[in-house]
C-alpha positions as CSV (number, residue, x, y, z in Angstrom):
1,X,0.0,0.0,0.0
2,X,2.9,2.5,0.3
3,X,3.6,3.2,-2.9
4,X,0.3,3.8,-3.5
5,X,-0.1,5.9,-0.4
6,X,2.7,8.3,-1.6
7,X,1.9,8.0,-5.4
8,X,-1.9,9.8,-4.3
9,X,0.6,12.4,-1.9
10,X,2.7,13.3,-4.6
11,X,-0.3,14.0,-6.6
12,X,-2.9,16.1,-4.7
13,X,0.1,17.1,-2.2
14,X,0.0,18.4,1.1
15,X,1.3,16.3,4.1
16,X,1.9,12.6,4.1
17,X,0.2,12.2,7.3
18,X,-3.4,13.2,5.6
19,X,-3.3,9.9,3.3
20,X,-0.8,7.5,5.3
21,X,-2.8,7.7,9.1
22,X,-6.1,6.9,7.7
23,X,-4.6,4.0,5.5
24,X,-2.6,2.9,8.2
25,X,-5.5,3.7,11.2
26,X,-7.9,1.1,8.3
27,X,-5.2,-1.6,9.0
28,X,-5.2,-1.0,13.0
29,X,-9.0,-1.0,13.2
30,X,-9.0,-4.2,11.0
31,X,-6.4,-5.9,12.5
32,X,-7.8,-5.3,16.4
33,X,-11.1,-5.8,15.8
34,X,-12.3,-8.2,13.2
35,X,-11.7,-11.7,13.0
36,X,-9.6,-13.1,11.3
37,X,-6.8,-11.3,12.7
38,X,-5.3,-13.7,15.6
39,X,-6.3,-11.5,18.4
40,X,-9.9,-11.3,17.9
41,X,-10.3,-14.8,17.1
42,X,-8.4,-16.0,20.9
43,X,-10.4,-13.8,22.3
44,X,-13.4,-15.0,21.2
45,X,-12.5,-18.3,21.5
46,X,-11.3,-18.1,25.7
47,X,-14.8,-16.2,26.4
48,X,-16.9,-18.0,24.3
49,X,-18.1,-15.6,22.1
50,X,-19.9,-16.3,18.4
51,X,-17.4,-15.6,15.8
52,X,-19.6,-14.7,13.5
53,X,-21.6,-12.4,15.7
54,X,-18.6,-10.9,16.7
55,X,-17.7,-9.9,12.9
56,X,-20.9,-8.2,12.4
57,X,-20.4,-6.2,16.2
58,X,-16.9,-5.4,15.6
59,X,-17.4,-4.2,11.7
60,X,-20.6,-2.0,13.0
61,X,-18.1,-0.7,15.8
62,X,-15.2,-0.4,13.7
63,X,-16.4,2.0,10.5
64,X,-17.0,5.0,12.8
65,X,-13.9,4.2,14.8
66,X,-11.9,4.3,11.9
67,X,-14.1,7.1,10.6
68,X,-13.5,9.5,13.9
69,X,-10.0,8.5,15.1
70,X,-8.3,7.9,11.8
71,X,-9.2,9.5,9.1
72,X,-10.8,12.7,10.9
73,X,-7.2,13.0,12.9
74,X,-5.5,12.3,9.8
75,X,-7.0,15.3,8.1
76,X,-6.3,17.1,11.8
77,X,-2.5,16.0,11.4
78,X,-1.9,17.1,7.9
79,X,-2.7,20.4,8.6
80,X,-0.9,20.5,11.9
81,X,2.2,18.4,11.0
82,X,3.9,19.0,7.5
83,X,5.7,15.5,6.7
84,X,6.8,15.5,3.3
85,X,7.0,12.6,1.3
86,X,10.0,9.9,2.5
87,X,13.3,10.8,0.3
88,X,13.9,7.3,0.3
89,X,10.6,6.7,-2.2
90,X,10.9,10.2,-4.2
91,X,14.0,8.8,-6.3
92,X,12.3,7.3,-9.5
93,X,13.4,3.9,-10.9
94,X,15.0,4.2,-13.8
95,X,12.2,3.6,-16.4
96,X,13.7,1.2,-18.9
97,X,12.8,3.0,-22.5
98,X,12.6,-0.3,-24.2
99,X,9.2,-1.6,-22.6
100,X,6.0,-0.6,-22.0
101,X,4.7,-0.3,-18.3
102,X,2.9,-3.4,-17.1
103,X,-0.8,-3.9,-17.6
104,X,-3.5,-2.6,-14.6
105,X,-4.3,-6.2,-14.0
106,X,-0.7,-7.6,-13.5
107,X,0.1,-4.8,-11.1
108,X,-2.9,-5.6,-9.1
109,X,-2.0,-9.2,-9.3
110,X,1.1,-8.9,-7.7
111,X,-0.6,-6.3,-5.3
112,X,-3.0,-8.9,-4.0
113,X,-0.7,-12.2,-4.2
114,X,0.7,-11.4,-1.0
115,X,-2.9,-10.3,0.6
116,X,-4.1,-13.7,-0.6
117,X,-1.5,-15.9,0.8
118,X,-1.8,-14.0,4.2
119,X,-5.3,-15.0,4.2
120,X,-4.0,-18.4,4.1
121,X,-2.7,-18.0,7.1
122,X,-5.4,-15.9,8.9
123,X,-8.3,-17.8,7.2
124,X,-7.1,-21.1,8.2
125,X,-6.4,-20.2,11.9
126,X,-10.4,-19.3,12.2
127,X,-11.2,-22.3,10.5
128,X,-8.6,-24.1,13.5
129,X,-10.8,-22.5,16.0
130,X,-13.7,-23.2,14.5
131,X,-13.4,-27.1,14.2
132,X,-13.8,-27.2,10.7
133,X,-10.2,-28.4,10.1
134,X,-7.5,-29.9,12.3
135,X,-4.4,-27.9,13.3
136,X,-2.7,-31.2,12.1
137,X,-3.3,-32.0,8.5
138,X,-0.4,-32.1,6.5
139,X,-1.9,-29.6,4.1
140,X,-3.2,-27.1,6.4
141,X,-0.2,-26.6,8.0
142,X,1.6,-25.9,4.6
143,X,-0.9,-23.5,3.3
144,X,-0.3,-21.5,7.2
145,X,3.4,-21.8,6.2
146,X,2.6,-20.1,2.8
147,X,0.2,-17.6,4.4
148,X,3.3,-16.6,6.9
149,X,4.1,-12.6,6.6
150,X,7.9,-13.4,5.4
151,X,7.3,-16.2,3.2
152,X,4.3,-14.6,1.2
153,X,6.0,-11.6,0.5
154,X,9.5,-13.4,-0.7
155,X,6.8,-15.5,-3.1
156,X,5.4,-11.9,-4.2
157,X,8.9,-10.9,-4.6
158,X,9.5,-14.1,-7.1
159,X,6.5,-13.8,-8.5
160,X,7.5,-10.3,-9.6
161,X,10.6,-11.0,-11.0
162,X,9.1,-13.6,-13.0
163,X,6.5,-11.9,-14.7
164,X,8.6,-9.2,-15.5
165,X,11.8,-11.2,-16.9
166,X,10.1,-11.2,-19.8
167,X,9.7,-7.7,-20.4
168,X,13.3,-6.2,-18.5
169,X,16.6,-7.3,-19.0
170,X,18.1,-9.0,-15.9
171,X,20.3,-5.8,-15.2
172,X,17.0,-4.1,-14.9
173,X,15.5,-6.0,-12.4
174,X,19.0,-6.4,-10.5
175,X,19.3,-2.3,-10.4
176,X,15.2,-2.7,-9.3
177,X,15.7,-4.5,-6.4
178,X,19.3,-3.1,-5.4
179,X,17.7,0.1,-5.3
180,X,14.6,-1.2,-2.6
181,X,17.5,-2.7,-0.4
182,X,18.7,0.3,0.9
183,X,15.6,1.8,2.4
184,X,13.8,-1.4,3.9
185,X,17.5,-2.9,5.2
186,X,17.1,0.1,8.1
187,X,13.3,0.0,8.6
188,X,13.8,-4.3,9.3
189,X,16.9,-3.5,11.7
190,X,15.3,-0.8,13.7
191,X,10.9,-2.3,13.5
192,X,13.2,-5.5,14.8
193,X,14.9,-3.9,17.3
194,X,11.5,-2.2,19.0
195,X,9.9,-5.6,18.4
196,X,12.8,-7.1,20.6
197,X,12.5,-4.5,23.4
198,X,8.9,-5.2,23.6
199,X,10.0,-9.0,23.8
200,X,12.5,-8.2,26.7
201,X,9.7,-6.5,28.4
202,X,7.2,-9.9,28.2
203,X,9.8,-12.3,29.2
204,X,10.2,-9.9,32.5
205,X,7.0,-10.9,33.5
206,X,5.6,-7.1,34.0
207,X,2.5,-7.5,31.9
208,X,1.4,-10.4,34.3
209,X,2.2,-8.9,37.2
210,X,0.2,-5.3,36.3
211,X,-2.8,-7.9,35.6
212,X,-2.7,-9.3,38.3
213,X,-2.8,-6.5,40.2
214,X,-5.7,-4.9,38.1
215,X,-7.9,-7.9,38.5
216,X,-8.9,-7.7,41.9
217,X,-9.9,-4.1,41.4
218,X,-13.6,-4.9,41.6
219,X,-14.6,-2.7,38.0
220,X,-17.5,-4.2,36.3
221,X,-15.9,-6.5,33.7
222,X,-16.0,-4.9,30.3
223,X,-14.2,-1.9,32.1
224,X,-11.5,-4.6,33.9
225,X,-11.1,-5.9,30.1
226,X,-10.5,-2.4,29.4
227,X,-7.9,-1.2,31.8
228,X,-6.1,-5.2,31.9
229,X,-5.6,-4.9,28.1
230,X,-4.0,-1.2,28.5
231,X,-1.7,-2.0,31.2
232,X,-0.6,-5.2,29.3
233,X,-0.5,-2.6,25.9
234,X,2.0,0.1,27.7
235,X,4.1,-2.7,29.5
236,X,5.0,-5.2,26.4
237,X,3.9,-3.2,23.3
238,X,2.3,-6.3,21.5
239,X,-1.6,-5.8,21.0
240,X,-2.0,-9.2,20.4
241,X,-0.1,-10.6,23.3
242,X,-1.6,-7.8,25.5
243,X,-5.7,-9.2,23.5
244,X,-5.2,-12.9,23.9
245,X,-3.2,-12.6,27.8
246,X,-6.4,-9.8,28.7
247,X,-8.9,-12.4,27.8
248,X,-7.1,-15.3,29.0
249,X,-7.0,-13.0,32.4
250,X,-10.7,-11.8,32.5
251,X,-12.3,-15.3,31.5
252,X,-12.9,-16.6,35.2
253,X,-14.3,-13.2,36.0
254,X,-16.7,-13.5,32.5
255,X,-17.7,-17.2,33.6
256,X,-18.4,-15.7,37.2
257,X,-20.9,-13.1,35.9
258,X,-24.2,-14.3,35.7
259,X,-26.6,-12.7,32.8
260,X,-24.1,-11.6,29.9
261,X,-25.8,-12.5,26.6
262,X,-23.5,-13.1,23.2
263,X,-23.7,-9.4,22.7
264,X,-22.1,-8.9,25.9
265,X,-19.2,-11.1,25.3
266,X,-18.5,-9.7,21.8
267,X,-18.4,-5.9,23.5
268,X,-16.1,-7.6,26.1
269,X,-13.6,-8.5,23.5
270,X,-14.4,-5.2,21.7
271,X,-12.8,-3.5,25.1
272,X,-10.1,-5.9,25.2
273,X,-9.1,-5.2,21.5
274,X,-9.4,-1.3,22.5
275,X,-6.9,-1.2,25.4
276,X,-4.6,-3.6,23.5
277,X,-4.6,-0.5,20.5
278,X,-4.1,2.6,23.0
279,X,-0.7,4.1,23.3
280,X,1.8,2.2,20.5
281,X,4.8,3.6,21.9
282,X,9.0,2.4,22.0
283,X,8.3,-1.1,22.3
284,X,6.1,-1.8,19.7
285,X,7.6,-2.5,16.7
286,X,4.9,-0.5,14.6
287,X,5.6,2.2,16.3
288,X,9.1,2.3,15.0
289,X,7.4,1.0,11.1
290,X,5.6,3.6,10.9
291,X,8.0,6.3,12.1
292,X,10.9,5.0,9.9
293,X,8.6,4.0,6.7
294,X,7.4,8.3,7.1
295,X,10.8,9.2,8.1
296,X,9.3,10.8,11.4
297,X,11.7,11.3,14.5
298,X,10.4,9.6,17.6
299,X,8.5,13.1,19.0
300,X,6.6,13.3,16.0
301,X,5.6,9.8,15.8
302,X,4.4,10.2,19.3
303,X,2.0,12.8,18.3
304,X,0.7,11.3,15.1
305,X,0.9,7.6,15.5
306,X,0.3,7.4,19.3
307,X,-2.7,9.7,19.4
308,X,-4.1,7.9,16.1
309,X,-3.6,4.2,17.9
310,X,-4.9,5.9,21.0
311,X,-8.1,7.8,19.8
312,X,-9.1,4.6,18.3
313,X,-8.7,2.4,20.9
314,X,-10.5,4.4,23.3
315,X,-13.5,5.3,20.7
316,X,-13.7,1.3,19.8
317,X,-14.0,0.8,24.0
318,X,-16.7,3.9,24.2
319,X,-18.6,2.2,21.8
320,X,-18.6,-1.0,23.6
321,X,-19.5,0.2,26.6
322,X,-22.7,2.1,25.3
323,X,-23.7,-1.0,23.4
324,X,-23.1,-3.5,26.5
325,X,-25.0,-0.8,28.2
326,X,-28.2,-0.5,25.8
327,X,-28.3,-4.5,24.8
């Protein structure tokens, strides 16, 4: 999506924040909220919630989320923060005057390769959780291994380079993908680095021990979920890890609470998936993506990308509340 993120900037103009936060707030919403992202999915599974009534819950929750905390504070941030557009992306590739650019639909082939192997992955975990296949078939397990983040994307890059061998000369493509080395090498070493921090942080057992502690606070549960996932959020940095330990936390309180209906559960994880979205900060590893990919220092990725993750967290847990509160 980047490219095409700064193609439409370089067009219309104006700040990179108005186009890249409410592409990249989409992703968050998406990825926190809806099924078949792996949070969501543990979630629903350790509180017993119906999948599919969750979908419908979190996608009716997450259009004005995304509406009101991305793409309204996008439009906020673009006139209050000028980023211009990465000078690692404004150097052209050296068009090679012998060829024709590609067709629309093999572009958006390659676009969507990776987006359809990922699904493998995500797709096939629901269907795990579901009963409707076993973790253990042979061929399951090798479409997951396909549908892994690294391995679809080196089969997109493959892909590529095969399509186009035909219509570049290998000292093209060679100068092609010398050319993308430079700019993702330091985005992988430092997005790693954050992602390691964050790591140190969960092995150190502070997450659990903040849970703990939060737990026996006596709030009413979706407002437990609430606070639990946050603390775990701000401590480790993973919003998965902080989702699936929150629900994995509040399940003996859930079990203990007479009287909540299906809708109830699926606000519960709602809240959960909102505190485990607040306040992406040093150890989270899209924390640093984002900054590096935008070529933001660290203060301005605090005030663009932190409020953004924040603003939607807490407008996905309003939202929550007032429907566990009306149904």
């Amino acid at each position: 999506m980047l490219p095409i993120i700064f193609s439409v900037a370089k067009q219309f103009g104006g700040s990179t924040l108005k186009y890249a936060l409410p592409a990249a707030g989409a992703f968050a919403v998406m990825h926190a909220l809806l099924p078949p992202h792996p949070g969501p999915v543990a979630a629903s599974e350790l509180l017993g919630a119906n999948i599919g009534l969750l979908v419908i819950v979190g996608l009716v929750i997450a259009l004005p989320t995304w509406y009101l905390g991305a793409y309204l504070f996008g439009l906020y941030a673009g006139k209050k923060f000028e980023v211009p557009l990465p000078s690692s992306f404004l150097g052209s590739v050296e068009a090679d005057p012998n060829h024709q650019p590609p067709a629309f639909g093999t572009v958006l082939s390659i676009l969507m390769l990776p987006l359809v192997l990922i699904f493998l992955d995500t797709g096939l975990n629901t269907a795990t959780v579901l009963g409707w296949v076993t973790a253990d078939n042979t061929v399951v397990q090798f479409l997951r291994m396909l549908g892994k983040t690294p391995i679809a994307l080196l089969i997109t890059v493959f892909f590529a380079l095969a399509v186009f061998s035909g219509r570049h000369s290998r000292q093209h493509l060679e100068k092609v993908c010398d050319g993308a080395l430079g700019p993702i090498c330091g985005i992988i070493l430092v997005t790693g680095a954050g992602g390691m921090f964050g790591g140190v942080l969960r092995a150190s057992g502070i997450g659990d021990a903040l849970a703990g502690i939060l737990s026996d606070t006596g709030m009413p549960v979706i407002v437990a979920a609430f606070v639990i996932s946050t603390a775990l959020r701000v401590a480790q940095g993973s919003a998965t890890v902080a989702l699936t330990t929150t629900a994995a936390l509040i399940s003996p309180m859930v079990a203990a609470t007479p009287g909540l209906s299906q809708f109830d559960l699926c606000f519960i994880v709602v809240a959960i998936a909102g505190g485990a979205t607040v306040l992406s900060h040093v150890n989270d590893s899209g924390f640093w993506l984002v900054g590096r990919f935008l070529e933001m220092d660290e203060k301005t990725t605090l005030k663009t990308w932190t409020v953004m993750e924040t603003l939607i967290g807490t407008i996905a847990f309003l939202f929550a509340l007032v429907g566990s509160i009306i149904l």
